[in-house]
C-alpha positions in Angstrom: -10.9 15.8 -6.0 -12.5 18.2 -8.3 -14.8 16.6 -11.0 -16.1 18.7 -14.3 -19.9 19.1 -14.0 -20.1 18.3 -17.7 -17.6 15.4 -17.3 -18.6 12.5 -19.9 -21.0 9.3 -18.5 -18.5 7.2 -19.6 -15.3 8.7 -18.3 -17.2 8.4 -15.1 -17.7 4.7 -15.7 -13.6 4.6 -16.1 -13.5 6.5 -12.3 -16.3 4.0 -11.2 -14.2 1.3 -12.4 -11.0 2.6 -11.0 -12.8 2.9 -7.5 -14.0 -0.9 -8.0 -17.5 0.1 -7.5 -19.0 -1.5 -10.8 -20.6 -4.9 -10.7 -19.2 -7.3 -12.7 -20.8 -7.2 -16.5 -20.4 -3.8 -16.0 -16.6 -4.0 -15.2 -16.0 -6.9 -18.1 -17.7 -4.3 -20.3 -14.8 -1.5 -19.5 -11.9 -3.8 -19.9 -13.4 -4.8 -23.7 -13.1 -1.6 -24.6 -9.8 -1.2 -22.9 -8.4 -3.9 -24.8 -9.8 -2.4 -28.1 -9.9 1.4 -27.7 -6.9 3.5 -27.0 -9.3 6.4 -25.7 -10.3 3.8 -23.2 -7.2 2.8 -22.1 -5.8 5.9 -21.7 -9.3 7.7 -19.9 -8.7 4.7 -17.4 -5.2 5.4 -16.8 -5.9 9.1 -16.2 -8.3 8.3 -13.6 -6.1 6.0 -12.1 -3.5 8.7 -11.8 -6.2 10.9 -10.3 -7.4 8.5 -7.6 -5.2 5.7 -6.8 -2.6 8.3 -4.9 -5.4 9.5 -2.7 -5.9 5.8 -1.1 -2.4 6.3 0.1 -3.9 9.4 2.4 -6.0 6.7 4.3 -5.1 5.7 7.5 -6.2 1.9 8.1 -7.7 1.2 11.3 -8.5 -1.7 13.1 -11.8 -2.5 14.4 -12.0 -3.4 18.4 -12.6 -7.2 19.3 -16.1 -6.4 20.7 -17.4 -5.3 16.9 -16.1 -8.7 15.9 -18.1 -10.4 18.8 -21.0 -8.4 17.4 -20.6 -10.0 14.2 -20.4 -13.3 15.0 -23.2 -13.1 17.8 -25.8 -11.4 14.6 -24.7 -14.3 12.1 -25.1 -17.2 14.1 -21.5 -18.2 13.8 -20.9 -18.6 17.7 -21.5 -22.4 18.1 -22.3 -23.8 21.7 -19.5 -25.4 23.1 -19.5 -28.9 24.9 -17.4 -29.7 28.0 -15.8 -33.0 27.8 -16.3 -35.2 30.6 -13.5 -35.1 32.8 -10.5 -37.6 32.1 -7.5 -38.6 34.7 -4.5 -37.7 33.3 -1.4 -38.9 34.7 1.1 -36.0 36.6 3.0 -34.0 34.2 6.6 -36.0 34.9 5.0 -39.1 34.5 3.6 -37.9 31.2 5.2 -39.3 27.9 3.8 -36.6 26.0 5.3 -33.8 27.8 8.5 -35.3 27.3 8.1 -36.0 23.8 6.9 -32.0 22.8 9.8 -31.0 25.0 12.2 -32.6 22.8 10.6 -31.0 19.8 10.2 -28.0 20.9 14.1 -27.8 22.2 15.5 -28.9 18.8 13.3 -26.1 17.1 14.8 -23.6 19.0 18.2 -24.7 18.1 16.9 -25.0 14.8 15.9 -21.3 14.9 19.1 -20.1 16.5 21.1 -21.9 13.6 19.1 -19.8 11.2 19.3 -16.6 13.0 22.9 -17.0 13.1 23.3 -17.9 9.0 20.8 -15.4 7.6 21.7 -12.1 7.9 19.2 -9.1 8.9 17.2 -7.2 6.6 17.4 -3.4 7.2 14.7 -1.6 6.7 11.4 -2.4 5.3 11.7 -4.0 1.7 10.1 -1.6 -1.3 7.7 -3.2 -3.1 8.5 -2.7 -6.4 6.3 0.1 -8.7 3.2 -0.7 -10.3 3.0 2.1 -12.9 6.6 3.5 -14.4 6.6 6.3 -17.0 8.9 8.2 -18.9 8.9 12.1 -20.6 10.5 11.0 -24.1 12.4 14.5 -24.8 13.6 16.0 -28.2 17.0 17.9 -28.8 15.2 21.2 -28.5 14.3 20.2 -24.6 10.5 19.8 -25.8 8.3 16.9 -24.8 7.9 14.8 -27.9 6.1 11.8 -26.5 4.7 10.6 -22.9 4.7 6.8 -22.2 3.0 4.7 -19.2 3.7 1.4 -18.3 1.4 -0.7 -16.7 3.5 -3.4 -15.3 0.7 -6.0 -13.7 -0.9 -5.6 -17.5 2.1 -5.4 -19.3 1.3 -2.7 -21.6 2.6 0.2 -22.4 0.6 3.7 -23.8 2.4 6.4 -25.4 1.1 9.1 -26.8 2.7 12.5 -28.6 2.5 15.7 -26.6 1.5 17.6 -30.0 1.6 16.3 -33.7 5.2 15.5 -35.1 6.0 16.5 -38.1 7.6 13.1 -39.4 9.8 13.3 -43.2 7.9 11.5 -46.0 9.0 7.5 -45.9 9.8 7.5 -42.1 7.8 6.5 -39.4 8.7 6.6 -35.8 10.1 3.5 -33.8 10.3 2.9 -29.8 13.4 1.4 -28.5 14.3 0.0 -25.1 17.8 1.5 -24.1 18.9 -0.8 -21.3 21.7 -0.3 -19.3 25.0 -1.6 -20.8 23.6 -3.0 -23.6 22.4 -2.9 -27.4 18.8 -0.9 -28.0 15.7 -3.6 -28.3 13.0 -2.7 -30.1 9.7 -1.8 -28.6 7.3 -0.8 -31.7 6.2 1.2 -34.3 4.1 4.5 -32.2 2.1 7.1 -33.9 3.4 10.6 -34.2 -0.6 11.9 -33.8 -2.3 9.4 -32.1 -1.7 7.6 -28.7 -0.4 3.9 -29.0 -0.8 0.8 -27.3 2.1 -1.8 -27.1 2.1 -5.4 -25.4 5.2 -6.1 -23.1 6.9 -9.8 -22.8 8.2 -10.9 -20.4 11.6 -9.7 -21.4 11.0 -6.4 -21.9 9.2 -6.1 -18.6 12.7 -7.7 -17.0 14.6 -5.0 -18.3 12.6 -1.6 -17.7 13.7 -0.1 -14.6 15.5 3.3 -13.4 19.0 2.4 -15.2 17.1 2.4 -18.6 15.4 4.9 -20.9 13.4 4.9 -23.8 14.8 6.4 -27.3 12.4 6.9 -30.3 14.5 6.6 -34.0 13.3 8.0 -37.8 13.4 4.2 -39.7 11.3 3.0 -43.0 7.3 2.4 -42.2 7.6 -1.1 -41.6 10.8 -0.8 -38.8 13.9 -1.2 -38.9 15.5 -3.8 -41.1 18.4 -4.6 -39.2 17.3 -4.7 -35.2 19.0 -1.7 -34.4 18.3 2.0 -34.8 19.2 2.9 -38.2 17.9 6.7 -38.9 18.1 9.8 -36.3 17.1 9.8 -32.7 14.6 12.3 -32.4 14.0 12.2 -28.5 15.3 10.2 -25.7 14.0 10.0 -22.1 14.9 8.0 -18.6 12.3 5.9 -17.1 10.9 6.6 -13.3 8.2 5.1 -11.3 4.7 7.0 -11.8 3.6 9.6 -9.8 0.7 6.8 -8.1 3.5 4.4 -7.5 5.7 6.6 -4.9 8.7 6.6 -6.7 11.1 8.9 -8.1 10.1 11.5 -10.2 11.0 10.9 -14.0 14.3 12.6 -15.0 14.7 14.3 -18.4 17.6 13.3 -20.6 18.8 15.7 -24.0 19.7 13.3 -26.9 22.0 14.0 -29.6 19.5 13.5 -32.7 22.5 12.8 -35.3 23.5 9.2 -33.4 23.2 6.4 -35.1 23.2 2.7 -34.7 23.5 2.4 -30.9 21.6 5.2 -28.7 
């Protein structure tokens, strides 16, 4: 990775906190200013995108037992053991015990067979699902309008303008959720010069995924009155996984700016 020499001490503190090397005022200090700075938030999610794929490169390996042994012997933790005296103990077919673990163990193989028989196999190794998702919001003319990143574990969601809208006097921008099969849901108002950060609920969270997209809409400065897009779609874009969650890239999706009501 290659660092500007004239790179910012603070930007550095967002890569020190990214890499989880920062004590812990230090660390509550960066996440105030996430939560209050959209320069913050956004510096923090760069670096994020710069370092978190490069943990993927790593190769875990395990350490051998005798560096265990090593650990244990230099921290005192290996406590002297005591040998019981010696007990009789009657033979092993005379032993009530051994009868009663063999009759446990028996029915929990059957049990285990019955299960093996009703569940069906997995194939493959299960996905876990993305932590980042993003989405190229894309005008009619094919230009980026806006980028947005969705921090999933957070829930929040950063979108900022890929260069200064011009926006018609008494009309302000609004972000709608397009999911799959159903009516738009508004996400916010976003800036058409600045970056903006939005909260997502719960339900919002439920519905973003690769079968959506996000659709920005001209309405009056406060939002929409009715729930629903009621001025042009400007720009329209699918939503992906994030280039540090492994997923698929983002596709691009060309919007019809005249539709109305429904996108």
């Amino acid at each position: 990775m290659n660092t500007p020499i004239d790179e910012a001490p603070s930007h550095l503190r967002y890569a020190e906190y990214v890499l989880g090397v920062l004590d812990a005022d230090a660390r509550a200090e960066v996440e105030r200013e996430m939560a209050t700075s959209d320069a913050a938030a956004i510096a923090v999610a760069l670096w994020q995108r710069r370092l978190l794929p490069l943990a993927d490169e790593i190769v875990p390996t395990e350490p051998p037992p005798y560096v265990w042994e090593r650990i244990r012997d230099g921290l005192g933790l290996r406590a002297p053991t005591r040998m019981p005296p010696p007990v009789a103990r009657p033979g092993l077919w005379e032993s009530l015990r051994f009868w009663h673990w063999l009759g446990l163990g028996a029915s929990a193989v059957a049990a285990a067979c019955l299960v093996l028989l009703l569940v069906p196999a997995r194939r493959g190794p299960v996905a876990p699902p993305p932590a980042y998702m993003a989405s190229a919001i894309t005008q009619d003319n094919g230009q980026v309008g806006w980028t947005a990143t969705m921090d999933l574990a957070q829930g929040r969601m950063v979108v900022v303008p890929a260069r200064p809208q011009a926006i018609a006097a008494g009309r302000a921008p609004e972000l709608w959720l397009l999911p799959p099969g159903g009516k738009p849901i508004a996400v916010g108002m976003i800036a058409s010069d600045a970056p903006t950060t939005l909260a997502l609920d719960r339900a919002l969270l439920a519905r973003l995924g690769p079968d959506a997209a996000l659709a920005v809409s001209l309405e009056p400065p406060g939002g929409s009155p009715t729930g629903q897009p009621t001025g042009p779609v400007i720009a329209k874009g699918a939503i992906g996984a994030s280039p540090e969650s492994g997923g698929k890239p983002v596709a691009l999706l060309r919007v019809n700016p005249t539709v109305r009501g429904q996108a």
